[in-house]
KOLTILUM-749042 format. One record per residue: x, y, z of N, C-alpha, C, CB in turn. Coordinates in nm, 2 decimals. Glycine has a CB too. Layout:
BEGIN
npx: X; npy: Y; npz: Z; capx: X; capy: Y; capz: Z; cpx: X; cpy: Y; cpz: Z; cbpx: X; cbpy: Y; cbpz: Z
...
This chain:
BEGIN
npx: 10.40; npy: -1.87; npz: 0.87; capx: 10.40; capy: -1.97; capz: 0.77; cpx: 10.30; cpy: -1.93; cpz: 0.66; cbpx: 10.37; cbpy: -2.11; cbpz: 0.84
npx: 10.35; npy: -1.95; npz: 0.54; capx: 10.25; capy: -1.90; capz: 0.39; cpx: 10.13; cpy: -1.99; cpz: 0.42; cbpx: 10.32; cbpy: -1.96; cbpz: 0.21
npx: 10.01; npy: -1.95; npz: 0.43; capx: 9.90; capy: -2.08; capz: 0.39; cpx: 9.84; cpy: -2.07; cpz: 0.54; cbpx: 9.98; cbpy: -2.26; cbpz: 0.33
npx: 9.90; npy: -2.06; npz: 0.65; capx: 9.84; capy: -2.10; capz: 0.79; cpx: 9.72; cpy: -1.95; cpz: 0.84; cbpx: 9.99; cbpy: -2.12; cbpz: 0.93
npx: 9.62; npy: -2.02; npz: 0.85; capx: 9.48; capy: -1.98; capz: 0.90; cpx: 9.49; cpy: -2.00; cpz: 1.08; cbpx: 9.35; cbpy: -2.08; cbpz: 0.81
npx: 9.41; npy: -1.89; npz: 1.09; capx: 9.39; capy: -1.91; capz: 1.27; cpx: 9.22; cpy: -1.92; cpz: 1.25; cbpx: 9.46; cbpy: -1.74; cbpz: 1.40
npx: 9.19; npy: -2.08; npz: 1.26; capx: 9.06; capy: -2.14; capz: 1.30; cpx: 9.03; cpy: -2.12; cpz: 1.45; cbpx: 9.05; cbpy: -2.28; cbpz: 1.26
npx: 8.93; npy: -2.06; npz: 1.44; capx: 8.94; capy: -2.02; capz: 1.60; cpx: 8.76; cpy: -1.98; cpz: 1.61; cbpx: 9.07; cbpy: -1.85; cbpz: 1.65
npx: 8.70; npy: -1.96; npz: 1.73; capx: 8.56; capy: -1.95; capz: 1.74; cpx: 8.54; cpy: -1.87; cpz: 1.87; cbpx: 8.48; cbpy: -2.10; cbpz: 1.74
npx: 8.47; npy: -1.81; npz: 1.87; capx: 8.43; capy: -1.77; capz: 2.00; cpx: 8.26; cpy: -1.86; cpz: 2.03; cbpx: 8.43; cbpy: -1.59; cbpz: 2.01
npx: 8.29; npy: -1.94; npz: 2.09; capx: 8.20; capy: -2.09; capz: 2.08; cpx: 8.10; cpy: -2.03; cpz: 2.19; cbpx: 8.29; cbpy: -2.26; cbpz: 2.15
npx: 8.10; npy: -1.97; npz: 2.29; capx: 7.96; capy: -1.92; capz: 2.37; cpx: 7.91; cpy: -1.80; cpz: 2.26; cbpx: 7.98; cbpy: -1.86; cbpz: 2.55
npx: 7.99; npy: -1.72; npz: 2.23; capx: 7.89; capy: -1.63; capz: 2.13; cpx: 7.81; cpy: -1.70; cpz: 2.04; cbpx: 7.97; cbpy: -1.53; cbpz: 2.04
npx: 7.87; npy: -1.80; npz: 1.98; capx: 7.81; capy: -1.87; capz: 1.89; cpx: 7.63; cpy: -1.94; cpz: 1.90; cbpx: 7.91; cbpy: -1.97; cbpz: 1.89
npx: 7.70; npy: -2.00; npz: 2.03; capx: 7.57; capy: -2.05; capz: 2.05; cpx: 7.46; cpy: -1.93; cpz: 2.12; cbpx: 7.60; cbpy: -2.17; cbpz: 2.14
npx: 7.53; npy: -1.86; npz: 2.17; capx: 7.40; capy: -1.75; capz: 2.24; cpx: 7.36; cpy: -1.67; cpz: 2.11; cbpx: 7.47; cbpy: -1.61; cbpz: 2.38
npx: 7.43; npy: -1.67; npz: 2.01; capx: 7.37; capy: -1.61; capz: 1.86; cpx: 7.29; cpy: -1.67; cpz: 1.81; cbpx: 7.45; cbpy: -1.61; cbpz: 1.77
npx: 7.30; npy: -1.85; npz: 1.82; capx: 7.17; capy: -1.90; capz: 1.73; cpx: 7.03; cpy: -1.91; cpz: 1.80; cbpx: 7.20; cbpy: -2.05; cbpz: 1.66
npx: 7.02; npy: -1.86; npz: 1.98; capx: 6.93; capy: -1.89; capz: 2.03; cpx: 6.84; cpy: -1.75; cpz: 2.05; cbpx: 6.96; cbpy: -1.97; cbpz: 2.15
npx: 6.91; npy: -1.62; npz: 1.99; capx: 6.85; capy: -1.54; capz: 1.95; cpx: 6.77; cpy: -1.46; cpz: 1.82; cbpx: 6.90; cbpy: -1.49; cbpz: 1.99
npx: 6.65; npy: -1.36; npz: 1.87; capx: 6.62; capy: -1.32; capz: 1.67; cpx: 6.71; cpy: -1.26; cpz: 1.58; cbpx: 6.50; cbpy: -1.22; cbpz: 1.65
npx: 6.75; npy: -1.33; npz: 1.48; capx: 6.87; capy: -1.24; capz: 1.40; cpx: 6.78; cpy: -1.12; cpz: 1.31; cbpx: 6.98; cbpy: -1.36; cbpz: 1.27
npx: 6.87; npy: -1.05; npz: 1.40; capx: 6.80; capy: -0.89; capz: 1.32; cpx: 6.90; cpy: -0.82; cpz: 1.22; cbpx: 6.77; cbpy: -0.74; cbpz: 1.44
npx: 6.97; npy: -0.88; npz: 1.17; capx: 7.09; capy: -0.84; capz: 1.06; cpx: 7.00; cpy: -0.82; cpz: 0.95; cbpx: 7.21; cbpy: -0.97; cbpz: 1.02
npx: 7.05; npy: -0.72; npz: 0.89; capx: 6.99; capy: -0.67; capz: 0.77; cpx: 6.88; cpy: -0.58; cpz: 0.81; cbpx: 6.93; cbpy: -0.79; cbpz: 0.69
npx: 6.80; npy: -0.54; npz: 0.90; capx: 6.71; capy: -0.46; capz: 0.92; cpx: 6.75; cpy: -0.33; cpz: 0.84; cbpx: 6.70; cbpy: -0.45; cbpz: 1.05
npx: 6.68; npy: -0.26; npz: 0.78; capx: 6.68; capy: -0.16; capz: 0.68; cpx: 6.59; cpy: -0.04; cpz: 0.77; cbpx: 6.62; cbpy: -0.22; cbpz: 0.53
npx: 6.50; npy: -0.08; npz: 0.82; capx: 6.41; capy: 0.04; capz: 0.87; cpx: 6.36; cpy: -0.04; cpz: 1.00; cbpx: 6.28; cbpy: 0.10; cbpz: 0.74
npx: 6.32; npy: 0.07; npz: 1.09; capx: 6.26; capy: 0.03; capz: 1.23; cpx: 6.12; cpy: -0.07; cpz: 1.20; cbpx: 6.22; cbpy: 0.19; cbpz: 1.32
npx: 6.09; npy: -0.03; npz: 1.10; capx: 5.98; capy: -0.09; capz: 1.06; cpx: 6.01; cpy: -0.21; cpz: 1.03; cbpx: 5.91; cbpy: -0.03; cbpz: 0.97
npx: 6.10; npy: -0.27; npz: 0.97; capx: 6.14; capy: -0.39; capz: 0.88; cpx: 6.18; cpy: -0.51; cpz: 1.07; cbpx: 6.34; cbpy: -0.33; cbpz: 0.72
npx: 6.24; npy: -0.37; npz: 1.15; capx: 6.28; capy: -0.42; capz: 1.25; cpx: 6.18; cpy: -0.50; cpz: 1.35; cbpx: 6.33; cbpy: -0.31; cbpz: 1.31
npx: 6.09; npy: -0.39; npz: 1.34; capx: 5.93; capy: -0.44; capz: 1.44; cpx: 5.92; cpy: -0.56; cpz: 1.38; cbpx: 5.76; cbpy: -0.34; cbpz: 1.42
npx: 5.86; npy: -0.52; npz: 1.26; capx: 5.81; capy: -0.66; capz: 1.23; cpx: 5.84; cpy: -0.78; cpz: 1.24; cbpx: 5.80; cbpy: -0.67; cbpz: 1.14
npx: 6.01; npy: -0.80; npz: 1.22; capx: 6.11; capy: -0.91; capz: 1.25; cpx: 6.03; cpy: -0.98; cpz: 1.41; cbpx: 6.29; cbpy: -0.82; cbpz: 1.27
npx: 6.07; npy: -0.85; npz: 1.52; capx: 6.03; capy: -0.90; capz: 1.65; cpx: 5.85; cpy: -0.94; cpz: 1.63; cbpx: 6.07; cbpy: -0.77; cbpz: 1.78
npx: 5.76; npy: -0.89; npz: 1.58; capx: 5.64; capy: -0.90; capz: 1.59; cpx: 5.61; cpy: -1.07; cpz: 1.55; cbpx: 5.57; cbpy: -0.78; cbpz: 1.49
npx: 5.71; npy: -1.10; npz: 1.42; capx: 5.64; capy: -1.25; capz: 1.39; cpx: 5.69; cpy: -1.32; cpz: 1.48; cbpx: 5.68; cbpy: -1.32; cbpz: 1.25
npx: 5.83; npy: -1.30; npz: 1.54; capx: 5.90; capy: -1.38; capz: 1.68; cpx: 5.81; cpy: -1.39; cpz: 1.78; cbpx: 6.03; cbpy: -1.31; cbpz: 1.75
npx: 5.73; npy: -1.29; npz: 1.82; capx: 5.65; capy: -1.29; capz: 1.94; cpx: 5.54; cpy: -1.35; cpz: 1.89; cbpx: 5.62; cbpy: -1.16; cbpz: 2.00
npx: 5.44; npy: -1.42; npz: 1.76; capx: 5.39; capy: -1.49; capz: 1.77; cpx: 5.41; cpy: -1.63; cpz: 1.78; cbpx: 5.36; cbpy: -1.45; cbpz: 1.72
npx: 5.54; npy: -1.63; npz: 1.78; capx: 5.58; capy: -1.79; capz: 1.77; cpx: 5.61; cpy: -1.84; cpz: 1.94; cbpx: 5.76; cbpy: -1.81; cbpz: 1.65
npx: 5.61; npy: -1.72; npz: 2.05; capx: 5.66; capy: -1.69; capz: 2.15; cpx: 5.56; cpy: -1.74; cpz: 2.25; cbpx: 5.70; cbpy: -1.55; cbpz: 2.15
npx: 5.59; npy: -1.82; npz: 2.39; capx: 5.49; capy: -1.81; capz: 2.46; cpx: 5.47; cpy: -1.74; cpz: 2.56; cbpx: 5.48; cbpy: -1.89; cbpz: 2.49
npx: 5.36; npy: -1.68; npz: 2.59; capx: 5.31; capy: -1.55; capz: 2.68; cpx: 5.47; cpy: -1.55; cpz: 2.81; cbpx: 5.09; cbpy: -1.60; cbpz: 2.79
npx: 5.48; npy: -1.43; npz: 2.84; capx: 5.59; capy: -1.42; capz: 2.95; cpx: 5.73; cpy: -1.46; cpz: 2.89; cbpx: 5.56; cbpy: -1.52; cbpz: 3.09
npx: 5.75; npy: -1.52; npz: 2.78; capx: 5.87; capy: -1.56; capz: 2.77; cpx: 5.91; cpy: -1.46; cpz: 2.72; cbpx: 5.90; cbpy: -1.68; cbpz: 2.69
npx: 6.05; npy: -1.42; npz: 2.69; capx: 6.21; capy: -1.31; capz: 2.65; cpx: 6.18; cpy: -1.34; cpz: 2.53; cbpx: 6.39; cbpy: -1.36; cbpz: 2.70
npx: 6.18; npy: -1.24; npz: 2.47; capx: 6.19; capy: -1.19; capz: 2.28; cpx: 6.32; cpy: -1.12; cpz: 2.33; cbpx: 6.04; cbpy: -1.08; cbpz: 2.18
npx: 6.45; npy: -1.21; npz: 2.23; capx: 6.57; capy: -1.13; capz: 2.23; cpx: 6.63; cpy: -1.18; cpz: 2.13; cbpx: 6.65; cbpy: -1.12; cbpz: 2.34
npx: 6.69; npy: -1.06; npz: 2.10; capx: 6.75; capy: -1.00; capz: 1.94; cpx: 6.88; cpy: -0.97; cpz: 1.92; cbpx: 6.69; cbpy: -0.88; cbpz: 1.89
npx: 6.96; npy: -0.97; npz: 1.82; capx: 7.07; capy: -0.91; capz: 1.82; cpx: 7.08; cpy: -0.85; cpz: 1.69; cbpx: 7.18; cbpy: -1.00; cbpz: 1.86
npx: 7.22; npy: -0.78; npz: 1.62; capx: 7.25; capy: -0.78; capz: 1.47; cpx: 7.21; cpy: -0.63; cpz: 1.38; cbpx: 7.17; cbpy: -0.91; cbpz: 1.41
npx: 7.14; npy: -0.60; npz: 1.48; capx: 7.07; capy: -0.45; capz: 1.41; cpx: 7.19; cpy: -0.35; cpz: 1.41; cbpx: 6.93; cbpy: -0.38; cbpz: 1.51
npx: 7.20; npy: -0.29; npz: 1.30; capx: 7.28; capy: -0.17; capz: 1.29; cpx: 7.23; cpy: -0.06; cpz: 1.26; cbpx: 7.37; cbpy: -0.18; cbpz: 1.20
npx: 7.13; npy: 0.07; npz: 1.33; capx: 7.12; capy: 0.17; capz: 1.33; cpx: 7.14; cpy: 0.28; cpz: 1.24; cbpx: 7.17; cbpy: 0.18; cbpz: 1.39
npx: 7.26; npy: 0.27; npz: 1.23; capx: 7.32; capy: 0.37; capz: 1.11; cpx: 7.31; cpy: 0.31; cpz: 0.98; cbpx: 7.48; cbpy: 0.42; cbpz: 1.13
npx: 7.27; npy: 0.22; npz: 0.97; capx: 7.23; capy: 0.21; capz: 0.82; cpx: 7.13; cpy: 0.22; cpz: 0.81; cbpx: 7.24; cbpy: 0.11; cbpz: 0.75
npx: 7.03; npy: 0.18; npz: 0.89; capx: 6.88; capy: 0.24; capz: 0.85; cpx: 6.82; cpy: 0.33; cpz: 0.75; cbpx: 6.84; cbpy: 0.32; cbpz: 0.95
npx: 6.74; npy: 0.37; npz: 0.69; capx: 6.70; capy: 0.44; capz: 0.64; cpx: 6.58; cpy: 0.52; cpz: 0.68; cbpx: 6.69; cbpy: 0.39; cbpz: 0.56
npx: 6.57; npy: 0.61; npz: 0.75; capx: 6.69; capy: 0.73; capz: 0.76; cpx: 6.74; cpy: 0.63; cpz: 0.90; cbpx: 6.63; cbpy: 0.94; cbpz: 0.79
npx: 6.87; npy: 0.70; npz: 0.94; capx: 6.93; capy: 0.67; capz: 1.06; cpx: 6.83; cpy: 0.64; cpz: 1.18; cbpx: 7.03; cbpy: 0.78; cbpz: 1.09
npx: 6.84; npy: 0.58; npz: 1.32; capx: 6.75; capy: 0.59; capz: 1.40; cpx: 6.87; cpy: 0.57; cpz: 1.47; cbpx: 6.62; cbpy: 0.51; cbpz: 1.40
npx: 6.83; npy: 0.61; npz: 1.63; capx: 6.91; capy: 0.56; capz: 1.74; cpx: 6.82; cpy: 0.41; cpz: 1.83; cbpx: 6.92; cbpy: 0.70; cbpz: 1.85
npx: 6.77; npy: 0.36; npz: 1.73; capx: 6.72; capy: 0.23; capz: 1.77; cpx: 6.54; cpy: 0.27; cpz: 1.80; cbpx: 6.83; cbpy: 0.17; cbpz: 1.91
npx: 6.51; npy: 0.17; npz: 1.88; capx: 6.35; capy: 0.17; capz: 1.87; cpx: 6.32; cpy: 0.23; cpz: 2.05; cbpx: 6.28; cbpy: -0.02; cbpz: 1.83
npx: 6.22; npy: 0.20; npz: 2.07; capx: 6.19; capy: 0.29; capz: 2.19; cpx: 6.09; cpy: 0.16; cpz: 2.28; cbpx: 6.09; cbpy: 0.47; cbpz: 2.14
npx: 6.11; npy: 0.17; npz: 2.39; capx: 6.06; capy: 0.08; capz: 2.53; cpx: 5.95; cpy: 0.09; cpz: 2.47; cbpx: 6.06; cbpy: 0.13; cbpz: 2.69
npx: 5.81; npy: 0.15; npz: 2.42; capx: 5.65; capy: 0.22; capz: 2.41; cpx: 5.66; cpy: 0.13; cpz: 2.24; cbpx: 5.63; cbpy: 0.46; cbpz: 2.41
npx: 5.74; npy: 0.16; npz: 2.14; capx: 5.75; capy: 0.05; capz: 2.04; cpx: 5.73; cpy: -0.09; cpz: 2.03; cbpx: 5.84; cbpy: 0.06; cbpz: 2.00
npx: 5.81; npy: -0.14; npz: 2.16; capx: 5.84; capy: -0.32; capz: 2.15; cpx: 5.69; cpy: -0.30; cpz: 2.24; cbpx: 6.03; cbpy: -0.42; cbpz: 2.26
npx: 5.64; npy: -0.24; npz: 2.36; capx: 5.55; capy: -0.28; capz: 2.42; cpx: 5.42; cpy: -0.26; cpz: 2.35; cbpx: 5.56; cbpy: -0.22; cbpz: 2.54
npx: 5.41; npy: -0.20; npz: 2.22; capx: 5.30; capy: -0.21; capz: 2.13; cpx: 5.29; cpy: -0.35; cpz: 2.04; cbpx: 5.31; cbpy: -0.08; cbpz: 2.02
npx: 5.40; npy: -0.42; npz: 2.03; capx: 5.36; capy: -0.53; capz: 1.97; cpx: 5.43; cpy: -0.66; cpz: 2.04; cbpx: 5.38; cbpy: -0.52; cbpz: 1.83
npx: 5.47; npy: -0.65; npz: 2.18; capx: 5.50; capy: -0.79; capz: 2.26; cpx: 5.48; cpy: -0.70; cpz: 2.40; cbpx: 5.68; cbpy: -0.88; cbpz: 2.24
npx: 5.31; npy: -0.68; npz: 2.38; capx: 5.25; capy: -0.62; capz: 2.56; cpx: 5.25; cpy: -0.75; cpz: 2.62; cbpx: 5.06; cbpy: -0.55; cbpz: 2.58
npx: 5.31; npy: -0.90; npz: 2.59; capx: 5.27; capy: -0.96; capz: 2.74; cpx: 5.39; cpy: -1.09; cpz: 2.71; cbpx: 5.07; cbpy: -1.02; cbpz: 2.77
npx: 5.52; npy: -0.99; npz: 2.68; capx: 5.65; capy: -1.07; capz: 2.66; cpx: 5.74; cpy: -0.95; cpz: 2.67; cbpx: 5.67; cbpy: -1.16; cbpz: 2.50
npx: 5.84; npy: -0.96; npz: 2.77; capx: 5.92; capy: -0.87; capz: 2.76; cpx: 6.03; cpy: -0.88; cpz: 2.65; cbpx: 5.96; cbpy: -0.86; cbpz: 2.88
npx: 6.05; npy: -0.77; npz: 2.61; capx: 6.18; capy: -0.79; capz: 2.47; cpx: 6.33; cpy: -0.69; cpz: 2.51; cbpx: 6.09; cbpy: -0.69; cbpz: 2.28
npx: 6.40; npy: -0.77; npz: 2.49; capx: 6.59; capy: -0.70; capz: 2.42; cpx: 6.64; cpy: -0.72; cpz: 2.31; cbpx: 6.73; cbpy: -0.75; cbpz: 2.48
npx: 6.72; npy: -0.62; npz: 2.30; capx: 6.79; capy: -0.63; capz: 2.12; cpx: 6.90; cpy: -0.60; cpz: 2.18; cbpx: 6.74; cbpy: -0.51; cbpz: 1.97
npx: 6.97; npy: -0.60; npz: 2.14; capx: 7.10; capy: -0.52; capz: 2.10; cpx: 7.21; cpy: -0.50; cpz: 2.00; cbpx: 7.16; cbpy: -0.54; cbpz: 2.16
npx: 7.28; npy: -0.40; npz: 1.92; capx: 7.29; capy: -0.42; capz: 1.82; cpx: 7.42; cpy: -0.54; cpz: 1.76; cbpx: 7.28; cbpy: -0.29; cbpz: 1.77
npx: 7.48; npy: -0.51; npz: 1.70; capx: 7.61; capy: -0.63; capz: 1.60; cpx: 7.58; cpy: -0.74; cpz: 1.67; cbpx: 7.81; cbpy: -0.59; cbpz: 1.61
């Protein structure tokens, strides 16, 4: 039919999307940290810092993401996940 849209949601992604740090747009690992660094101040000791939205290959230059020794330099007493799209 001309005109008919398929409104449709994937409604748990949704919501597990707005309860994580949106890392969309990250340009450099650096732009990346920092994202998580201000999250972990807002964070209470032991609680999950988790992320999503990062794309890699756009970076400048490319990275294959950040490294376990990175997040534990700026959330030593919060464990952290990302993962990317």
């Amino acid at each position: 039919m001309p005109g008919f849209t398929d409104a449709h949601c994937h409604i748990f992604g949704i919501g597990e999307r707005e309860t994580k740090l949106n890392l969309e747009g990250t340009n450099t690992l650096e732009d990346f940290l920092a994202m998580v660094k201000e999250r972990v101040a807002q964070t209470e000791r032991g609680k999950w810092i988790t992320g999503r939205g990062w794309i890699e290959t756009f970076w400048k230059p490319p990275a294959i993401s950040c490294r376990a020794s990175d997040l534990d330099k700026i959330a030593p007493d919060n464990p952290a996940f990302s993962h990317p799209r």
